[in-house]
C-alpha angles and dihedrals in degrees: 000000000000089000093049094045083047087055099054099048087047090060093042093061087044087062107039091043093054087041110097143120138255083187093176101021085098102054086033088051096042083048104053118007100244133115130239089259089061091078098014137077085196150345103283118220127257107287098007120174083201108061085190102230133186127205099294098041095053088052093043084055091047096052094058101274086300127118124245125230093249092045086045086057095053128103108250 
C-alpha cells in the first residue's frame, strides 16, 4: 500500500512539475517567427518574477515588446 500511495504522489509531482504555461510564446511565435530561446535563456516557471532573458530578450523588452530590425533579421 505504501508503494502504491509513493507512486502516486510520485506521478503526481511529475505532472504538476511538467505542467506550466507559455502563455504568450503562440501569438509571439505566430508574430514574429522566432522561438521562445531567442529571448530566453530558459523556459521560466510558472509565475516567475525572472523571466530569465538573454540579450535579445532583455532589448526586446526594452523597445516596447517589439523587434528590432537587426533582431528581425536574426535567425531564430
Amino acid at each position: 500500500m505504501k508503494r502504491s500511495l509513493w507512486a502516486v504522489v510520485l506521478l503526481l509531482a511529475i505532472f504538476l512539475g511538467f505542467n506550466f504555461q507559455a502563455a504568450g510564446s503562440a501569438k509571439y511565435t505566430k508574430e514574429t517567427g522566432k522561438k521562445c530561446k531567442f529571448c530566453h535563456t530558459a523556459v521560466p516557471a510558472k509565475d516567475a518574477t525572472d523571466p530569465k532573458l538573454n540579450e535579445d530578450g532583455e532589448l526586446f523588452k526594452k523597445n516596447n515588446y517589439k523587434l528590432t530590425e537587426e533582431q528581425k533579421a536574426k535567425a531564430s
